[in-house]
C-alpha beads as a LAMMPS data file, in Angstrom:
LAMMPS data file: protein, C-alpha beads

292 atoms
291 bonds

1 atom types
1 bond types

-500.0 500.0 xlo xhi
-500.0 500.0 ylo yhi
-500.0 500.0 zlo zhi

Masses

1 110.0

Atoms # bond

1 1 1 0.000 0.000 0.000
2 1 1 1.304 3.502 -0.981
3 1 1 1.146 6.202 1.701
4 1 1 0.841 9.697 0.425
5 1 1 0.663 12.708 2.362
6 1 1 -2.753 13.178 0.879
7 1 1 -3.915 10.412 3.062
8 1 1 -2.146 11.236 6.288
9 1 1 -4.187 14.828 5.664
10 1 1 -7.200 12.591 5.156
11 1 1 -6.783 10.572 8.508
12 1 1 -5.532 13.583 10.895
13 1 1 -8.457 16.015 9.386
14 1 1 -11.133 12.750 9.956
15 1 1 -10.456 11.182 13.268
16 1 1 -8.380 14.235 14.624
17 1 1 -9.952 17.238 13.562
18 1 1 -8.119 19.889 15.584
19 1 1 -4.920 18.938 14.296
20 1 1 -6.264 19.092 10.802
21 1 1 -4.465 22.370 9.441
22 1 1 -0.952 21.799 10.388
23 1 1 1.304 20.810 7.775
24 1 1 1.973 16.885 6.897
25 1 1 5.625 16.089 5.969
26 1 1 7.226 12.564 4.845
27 1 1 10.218 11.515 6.869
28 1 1 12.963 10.076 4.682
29 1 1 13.455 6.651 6.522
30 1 1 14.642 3.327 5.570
31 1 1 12.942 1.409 8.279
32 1 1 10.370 -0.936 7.053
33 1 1 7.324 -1.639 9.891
34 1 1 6.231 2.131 9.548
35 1 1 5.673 4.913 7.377
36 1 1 6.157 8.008 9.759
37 1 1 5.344 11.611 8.690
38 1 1 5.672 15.018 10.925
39 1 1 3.128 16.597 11.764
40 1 1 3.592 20.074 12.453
41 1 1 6.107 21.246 14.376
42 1 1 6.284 18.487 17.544
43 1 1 4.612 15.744 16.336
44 1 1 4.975 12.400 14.489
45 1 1 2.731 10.376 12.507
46 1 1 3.545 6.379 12.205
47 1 1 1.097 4.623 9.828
48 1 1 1.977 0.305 10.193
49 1 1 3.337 -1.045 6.899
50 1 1 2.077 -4.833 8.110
51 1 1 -0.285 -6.226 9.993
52 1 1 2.680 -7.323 12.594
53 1 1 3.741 -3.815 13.071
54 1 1 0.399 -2.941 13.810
55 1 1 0.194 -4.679 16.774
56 1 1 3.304 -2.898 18.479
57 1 1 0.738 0.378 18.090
58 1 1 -1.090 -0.916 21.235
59 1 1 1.929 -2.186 23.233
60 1 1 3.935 1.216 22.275
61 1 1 0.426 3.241 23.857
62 1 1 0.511 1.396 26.872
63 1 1 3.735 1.135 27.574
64 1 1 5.982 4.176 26.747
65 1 1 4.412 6.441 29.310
66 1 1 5.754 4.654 31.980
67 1 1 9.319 3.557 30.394
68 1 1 9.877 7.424 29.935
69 1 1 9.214 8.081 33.510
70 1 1 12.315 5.564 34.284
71 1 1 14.685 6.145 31.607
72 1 1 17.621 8.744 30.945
73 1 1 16.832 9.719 27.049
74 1 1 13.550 10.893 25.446
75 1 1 11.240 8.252 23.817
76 1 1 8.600 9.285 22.276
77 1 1 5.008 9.541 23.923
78 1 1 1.830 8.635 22.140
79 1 1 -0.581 11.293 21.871
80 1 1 -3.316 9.712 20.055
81 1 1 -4.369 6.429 18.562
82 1 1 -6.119 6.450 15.142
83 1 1 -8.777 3.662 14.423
84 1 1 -9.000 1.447 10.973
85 1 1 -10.947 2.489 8.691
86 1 1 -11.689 2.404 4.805
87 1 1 -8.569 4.787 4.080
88 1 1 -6.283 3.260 6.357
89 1 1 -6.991 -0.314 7.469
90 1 1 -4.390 -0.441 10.395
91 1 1 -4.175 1.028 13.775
92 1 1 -1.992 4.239 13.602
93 1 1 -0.585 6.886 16.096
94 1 1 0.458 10.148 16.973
95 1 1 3.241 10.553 18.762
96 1 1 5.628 13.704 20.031
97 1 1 8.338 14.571 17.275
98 1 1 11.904 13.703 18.527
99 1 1 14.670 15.824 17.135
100 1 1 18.136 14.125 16.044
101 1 1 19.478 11.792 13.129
102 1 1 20.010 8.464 12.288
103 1 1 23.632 7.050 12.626
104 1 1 25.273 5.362 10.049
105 1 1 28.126 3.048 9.205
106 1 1 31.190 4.852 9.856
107 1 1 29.626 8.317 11.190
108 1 1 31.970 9.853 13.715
109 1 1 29.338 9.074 16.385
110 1 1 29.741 5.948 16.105
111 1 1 33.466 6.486 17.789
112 1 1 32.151 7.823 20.159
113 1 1 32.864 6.962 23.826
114 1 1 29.958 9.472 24.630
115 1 1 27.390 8.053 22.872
116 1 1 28.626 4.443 24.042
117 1 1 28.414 5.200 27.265
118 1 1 24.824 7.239 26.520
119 1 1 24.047 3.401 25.442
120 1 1 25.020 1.380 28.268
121 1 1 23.187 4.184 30.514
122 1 1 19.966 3.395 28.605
123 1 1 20.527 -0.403 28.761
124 1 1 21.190 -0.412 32.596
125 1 1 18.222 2.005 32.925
126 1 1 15.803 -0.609 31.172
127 1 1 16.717 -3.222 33.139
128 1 1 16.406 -2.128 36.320
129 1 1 12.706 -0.773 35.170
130 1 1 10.568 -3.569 37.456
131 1 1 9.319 -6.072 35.033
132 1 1 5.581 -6.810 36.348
133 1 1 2.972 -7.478 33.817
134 1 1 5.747 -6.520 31.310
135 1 1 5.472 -8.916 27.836
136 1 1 7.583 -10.678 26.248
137 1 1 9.807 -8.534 23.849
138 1 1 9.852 -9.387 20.442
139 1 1 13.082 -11.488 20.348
140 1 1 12.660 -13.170 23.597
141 1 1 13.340 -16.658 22.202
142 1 1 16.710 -18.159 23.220
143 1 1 19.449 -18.045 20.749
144 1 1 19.739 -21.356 19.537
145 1 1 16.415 -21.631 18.444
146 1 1 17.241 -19.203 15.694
147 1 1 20.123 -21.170 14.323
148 1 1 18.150 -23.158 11.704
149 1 1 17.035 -19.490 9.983
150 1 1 20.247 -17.778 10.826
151 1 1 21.780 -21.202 8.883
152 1 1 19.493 -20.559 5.997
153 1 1 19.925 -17.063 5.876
154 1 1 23.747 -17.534 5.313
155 1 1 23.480 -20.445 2.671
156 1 1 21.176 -17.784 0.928
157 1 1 24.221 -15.332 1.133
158 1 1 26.612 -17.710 -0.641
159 1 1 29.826 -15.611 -2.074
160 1 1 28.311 -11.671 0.277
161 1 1 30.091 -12.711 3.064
162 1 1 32.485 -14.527 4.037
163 1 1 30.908 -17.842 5.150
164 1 1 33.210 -19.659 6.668
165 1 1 34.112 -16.856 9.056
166 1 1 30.556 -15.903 9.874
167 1 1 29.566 -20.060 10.496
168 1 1 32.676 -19.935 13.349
169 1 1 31.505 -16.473 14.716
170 1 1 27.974 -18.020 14.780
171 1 1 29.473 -21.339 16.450
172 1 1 31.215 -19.576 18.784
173 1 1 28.033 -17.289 20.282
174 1 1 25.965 -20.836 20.140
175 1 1 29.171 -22.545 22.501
176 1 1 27.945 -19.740 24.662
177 1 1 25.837 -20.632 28.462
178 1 1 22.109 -19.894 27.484
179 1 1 20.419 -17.318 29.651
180 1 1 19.321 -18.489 32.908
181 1 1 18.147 -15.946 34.864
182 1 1 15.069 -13.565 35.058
183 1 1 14.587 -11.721 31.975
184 1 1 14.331 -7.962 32.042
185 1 1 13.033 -5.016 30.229
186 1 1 15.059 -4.631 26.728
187 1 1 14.408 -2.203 24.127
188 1 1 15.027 -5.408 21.636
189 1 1 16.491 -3.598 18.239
190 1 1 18.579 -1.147 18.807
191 1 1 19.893 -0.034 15.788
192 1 1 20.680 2.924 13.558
193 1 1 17.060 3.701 12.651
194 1 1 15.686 3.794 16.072
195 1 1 18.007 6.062 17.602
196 1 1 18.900 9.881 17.389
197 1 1 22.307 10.932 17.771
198 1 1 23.192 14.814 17.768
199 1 1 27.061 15.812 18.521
200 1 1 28.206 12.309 18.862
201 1 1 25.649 11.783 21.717
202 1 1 22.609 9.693 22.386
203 1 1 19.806 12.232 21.668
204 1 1 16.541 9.948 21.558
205 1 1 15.109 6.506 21.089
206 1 1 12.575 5.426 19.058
207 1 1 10.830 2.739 17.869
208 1 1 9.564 0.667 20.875
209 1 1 7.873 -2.407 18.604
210 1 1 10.142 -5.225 19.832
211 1 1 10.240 -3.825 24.059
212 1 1 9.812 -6.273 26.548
213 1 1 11.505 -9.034 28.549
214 1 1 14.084 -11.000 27.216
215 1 1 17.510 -11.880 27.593
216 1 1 19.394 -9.181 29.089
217 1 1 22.034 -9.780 25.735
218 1 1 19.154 -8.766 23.135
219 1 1 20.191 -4.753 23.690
220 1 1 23.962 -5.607 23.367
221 1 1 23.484 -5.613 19.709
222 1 1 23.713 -2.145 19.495
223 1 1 27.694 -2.647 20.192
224 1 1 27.572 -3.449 16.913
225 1 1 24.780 -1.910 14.744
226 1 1 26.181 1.147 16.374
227 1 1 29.628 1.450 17.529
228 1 1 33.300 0.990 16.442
229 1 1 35.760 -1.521 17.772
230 1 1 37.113 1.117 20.453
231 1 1 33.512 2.657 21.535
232 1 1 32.177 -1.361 21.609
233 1 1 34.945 -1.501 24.556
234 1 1 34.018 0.782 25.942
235 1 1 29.668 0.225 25.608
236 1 1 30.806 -3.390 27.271
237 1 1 32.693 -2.311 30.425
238 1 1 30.073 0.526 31.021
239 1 1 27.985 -2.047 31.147
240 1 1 29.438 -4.818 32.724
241 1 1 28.636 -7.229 30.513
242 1 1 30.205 -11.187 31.305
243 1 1 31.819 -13.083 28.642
244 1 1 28.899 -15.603 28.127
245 1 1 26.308 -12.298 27.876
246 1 1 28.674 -10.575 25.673
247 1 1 29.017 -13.560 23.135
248 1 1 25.384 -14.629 23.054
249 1 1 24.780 -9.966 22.067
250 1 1 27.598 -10.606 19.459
251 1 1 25.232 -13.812 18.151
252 1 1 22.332 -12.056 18.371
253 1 1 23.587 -9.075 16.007
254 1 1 25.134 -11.404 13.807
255 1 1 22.145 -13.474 13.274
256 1 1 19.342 -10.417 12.548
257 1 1 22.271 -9.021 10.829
258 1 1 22.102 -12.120 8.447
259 1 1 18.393 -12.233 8.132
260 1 1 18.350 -8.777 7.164
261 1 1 20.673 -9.110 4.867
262 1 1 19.621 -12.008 3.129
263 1 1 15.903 -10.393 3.299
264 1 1 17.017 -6.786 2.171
265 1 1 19.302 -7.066 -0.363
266 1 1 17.774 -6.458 -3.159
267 1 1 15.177 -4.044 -1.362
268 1 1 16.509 -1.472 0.627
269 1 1 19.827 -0.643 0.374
270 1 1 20.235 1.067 3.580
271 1 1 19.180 -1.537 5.447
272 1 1 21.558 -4.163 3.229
273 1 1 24.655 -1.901 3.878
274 1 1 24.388 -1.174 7.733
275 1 1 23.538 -5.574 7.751
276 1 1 26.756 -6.430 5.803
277 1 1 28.968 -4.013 7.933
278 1 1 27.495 -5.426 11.539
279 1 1 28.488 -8.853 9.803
280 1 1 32.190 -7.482 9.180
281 1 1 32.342 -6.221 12.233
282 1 1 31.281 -9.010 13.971
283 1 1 33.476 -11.517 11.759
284 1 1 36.570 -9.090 13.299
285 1 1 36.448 -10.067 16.114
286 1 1 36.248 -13.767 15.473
287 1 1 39.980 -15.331 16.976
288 1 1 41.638 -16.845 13.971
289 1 1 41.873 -19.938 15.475
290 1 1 38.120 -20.329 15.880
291 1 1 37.777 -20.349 11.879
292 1 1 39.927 -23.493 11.761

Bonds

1 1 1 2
2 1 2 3
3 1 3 4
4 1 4 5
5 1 5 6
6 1 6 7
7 1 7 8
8 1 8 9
9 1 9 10
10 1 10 11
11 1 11 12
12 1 12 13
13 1 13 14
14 1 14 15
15 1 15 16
16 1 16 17
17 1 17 18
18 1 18 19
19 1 19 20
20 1 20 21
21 1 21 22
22 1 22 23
23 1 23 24
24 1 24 25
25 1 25 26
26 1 26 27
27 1 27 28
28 1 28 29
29 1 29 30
30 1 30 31
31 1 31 32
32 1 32 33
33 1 33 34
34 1 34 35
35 1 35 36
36 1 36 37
37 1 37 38
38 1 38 39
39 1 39 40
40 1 40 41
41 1 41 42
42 1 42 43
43 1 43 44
44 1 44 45
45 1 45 46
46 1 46 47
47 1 47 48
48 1 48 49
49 1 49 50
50 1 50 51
51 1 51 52
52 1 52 53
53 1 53 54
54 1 54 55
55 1 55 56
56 1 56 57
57 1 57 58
58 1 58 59
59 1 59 60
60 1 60 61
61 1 61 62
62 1 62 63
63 1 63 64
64 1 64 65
65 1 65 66
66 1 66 67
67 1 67 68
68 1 68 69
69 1 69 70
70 1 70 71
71 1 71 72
72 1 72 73
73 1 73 74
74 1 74 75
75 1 75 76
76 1 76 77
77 1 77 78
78 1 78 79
79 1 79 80
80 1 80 81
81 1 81 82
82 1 82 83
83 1 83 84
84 1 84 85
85 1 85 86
86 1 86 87
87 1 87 88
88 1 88 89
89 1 89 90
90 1 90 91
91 1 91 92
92 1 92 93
93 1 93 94
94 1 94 95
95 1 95 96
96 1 96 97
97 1 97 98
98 1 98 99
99 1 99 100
100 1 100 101
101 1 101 102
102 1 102 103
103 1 103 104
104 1 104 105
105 1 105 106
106 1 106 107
107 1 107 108
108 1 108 109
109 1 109 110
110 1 110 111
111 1 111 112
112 1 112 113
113 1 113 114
114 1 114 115
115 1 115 116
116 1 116 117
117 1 117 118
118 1 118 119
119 1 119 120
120 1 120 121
121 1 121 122
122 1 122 123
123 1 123 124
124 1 124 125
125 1 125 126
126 1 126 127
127 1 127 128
128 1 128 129
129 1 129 130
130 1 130 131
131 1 131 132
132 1 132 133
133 1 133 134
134 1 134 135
135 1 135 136
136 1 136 137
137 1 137 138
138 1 138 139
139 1 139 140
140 1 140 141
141 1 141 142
142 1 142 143
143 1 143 144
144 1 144 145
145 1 145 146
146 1 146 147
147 1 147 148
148 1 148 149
149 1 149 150
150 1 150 151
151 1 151 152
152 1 152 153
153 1 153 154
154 1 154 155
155 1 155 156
156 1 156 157
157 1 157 158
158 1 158 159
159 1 159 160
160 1 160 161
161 1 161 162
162 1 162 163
163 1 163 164
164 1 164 165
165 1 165 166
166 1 166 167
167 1 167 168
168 1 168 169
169 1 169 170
170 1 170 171
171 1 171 172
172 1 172 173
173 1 173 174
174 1 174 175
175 1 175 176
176 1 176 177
177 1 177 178
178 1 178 179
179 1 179 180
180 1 180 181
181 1 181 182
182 1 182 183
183 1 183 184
184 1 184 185
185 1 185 186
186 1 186 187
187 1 187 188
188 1 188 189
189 1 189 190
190 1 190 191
191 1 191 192
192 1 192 193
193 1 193 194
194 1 194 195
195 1 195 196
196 1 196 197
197 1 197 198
198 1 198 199
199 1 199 200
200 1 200 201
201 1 201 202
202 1 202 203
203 1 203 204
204 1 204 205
205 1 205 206
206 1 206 207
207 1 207 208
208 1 208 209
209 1 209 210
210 1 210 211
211 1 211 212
212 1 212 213
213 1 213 214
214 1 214 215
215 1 215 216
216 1 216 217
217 1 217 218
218 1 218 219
219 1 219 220
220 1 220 221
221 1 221 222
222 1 222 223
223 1 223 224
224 1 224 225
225 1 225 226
226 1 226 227
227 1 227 228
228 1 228 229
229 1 229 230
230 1 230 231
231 1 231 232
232 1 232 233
233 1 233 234
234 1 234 235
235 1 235 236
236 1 236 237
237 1 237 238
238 1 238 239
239 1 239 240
240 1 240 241
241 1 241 242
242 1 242 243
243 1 243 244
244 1 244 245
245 1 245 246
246 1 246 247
247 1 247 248
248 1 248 249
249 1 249 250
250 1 250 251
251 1 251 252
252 1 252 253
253 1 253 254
254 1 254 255
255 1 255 256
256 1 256 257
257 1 257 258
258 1 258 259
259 1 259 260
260 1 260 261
261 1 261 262
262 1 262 263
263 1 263 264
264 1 264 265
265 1 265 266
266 1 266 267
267 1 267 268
268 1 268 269
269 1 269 270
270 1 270 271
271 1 271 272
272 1 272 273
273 1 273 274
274 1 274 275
275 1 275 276
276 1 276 277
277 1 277 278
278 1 278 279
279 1 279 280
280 1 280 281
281 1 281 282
282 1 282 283
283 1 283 284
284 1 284 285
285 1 285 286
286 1 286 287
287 1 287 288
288 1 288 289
289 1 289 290
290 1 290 291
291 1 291 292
C-alpha cells in the first residue's frame, strides 16, 4: 500500500480534527514496519506497513508512558491512537516529534565513547525498570532456536560474506551458556534507525515495537549496529557485561544481521549496507583460530 501525504491529511483532518491544518511532511526513513510523517512542528505520525507492526501500536500506547518516567533519554510519547478504517486499514498513532538523526556506518558518532556510554546508561536504565505485567519482547526466544534461519539465511548469502568466518563467529556465540536468569526489560532492536544521535551523543530513542523481557544480551546488539571496535569496549565495560552475555549480544547481532541481509538485499539498500557491515564487524572479532 502507498502512503501519500494526501492520506495522512485525510486521517488527521477525519479522526483528529483539531490537528487538521498543520502541515503533513514525509520523513525520509529506511525502516520498514512504519511509514512516519511530521506533523507540524512536535509531532509524528507512524502509519503500520504490516499487519505485525500494527500490533506494536497498542503495546507502544501502553507502555511508553511509563518507560519514559524511568529512563535517561527521550522516547517518544503517544498522543493519540487512530482507528482502521476504509482509508487506512491499520491502527496508527500520533506521537511527540523527537529531534536528532540516524547514525550510520562509519559516522563519527559511532566512535564515540559518549554516545557508548549514553548506550550502556539506557541499557542499565531498562533493566532495572521492574518487570511486572511486562510482555515478552519481540526477540525473547533463546538463541539457539534461531540457528536453523540464521543457517538458511547464510546459505542464501553464498559468495556476500564470508561464510566460513561468519559459520565460526555463529558457532562460537551458540558454545555460549544460554540465559538463565530472570529476563528484564530490553528495548530489543537497537539499531541505527531507532536512535537519534546529535554531537556524537545519544539524543533519543525510538521505535519501541520489539520492548519487553528477554535476555538481558538482546540490547547488546547495538555494540555493533552502532559502535566501532574502540567505543564497543568501551559500551561493554560501562555495562558490565560477562563473557557468556557478551558472546550470546555478538550472536544475536550477527544473526538479525544475516536475516536482514539475506531479506534486504535487493530491497533497501540502507538496510543491506548497515547488515553487511554489523556482519564485518562481527566476523573481526572472530579469533583466527576459531575459523579453523
Amino acid at each position: 500500500m502507498i502512503i501519500e501525504p494526501s492520506l495522512v491529511r485525510g486521517l488527521i483532518a477525519a479522526q483528529f480534527p483539531h490537528w487538521a491544518d498543520l502541515p503533513v511532511e514525509a520523513v525520509d526513513a529506511s525502516g520498514t514496519a512504519n511509514a512516519i510523517y511530521r506533523l507540524g512542528t512536535d509531532k509524528a505520525v507512524r502509519l503500520p506497513r504490516t499487519d505485525g507492526s500494527a500490533a506494536d501500536v497498542a503495546t507502544e500506547h501502553r507502555w511508553l508512558p511509563r518507560l519514559a518516567e524511568q529512563l535517561p533519554f527521550p522516547v517518544p510519547l503517544p498522543l493519540a491512537q487512530g482507528a482502521p478504517d476504509k482509508a487506512f486499514p491499520r491502527p496508527w498513532s500520533v506521537c511527540t516529534w523527537l529531534d536528532g538523526t540516524n547514525p550510520g556506518p562509519g559516522d563519527a558518532s559511532s566512535s564515540s565513547d559518549l554516545l557508548a556510554a549514553d548506550l550502556a546508561e539506557l541499557v542499565l536504565a531498562l533493566r532495572r525498570i521492574d518487570p511486572a505485567e511486562a510482555p515478552p519482547a519481540h526477540r525473547s526466544e533463546p538463541l539457539a532456536s534461531r540457528d536453523p534461519a540464521t543457517r538458511e539465511a547464510l546459505a542464501a548469502l553464498g559468495g556476500v560474506v564470508d561464510a566460513e568466518a561468519v559459520a565460526a563467529s555463529w558457532k562460537e556465540s551458540l558454545s555460549a551458556p544460554p540465559f538463565a536468569d530472570r529476563p528484564v526489560w530490553v528495548h530489543g532492536d537497537l539499531q541505527p534507525g531507532n536512535v537519534l544521535v546529535a554531537d556524537g551523543r545519544l539524543n533519543a530513542v525510538i521505535d519501541f515495537g520489539c520492548t519487553g523481557l528477554a535476555d538481558p544480551a538482546v540490547d547488546l546488539i547495538a555494540a555493533w549496529y552502532l559502535l566501532t571496535a574502540g567505543a564497543r569496549e568501551t559500551f561493554r565495560t560501562a555495562i558490565a557485561a560477562d563473557d557468556a552475555t557478551w558472546t550470546r549480544g555478538r550472536g544475536w547481532a550477527l544473526s538479525i544481521a544475516l536475516l536482514e541481509l539475506a531479506h534486504y538485499r535487493e530491497t533497501n539498500p540502507v538496510m543491506a549496507r548497515i547488515a553487511a557491515h554489523v556482519i564485518e564487524e562481527v566476523v573481526a572479532e572472530v579469533p583466527g583460530e576459531a575459523r579453523a
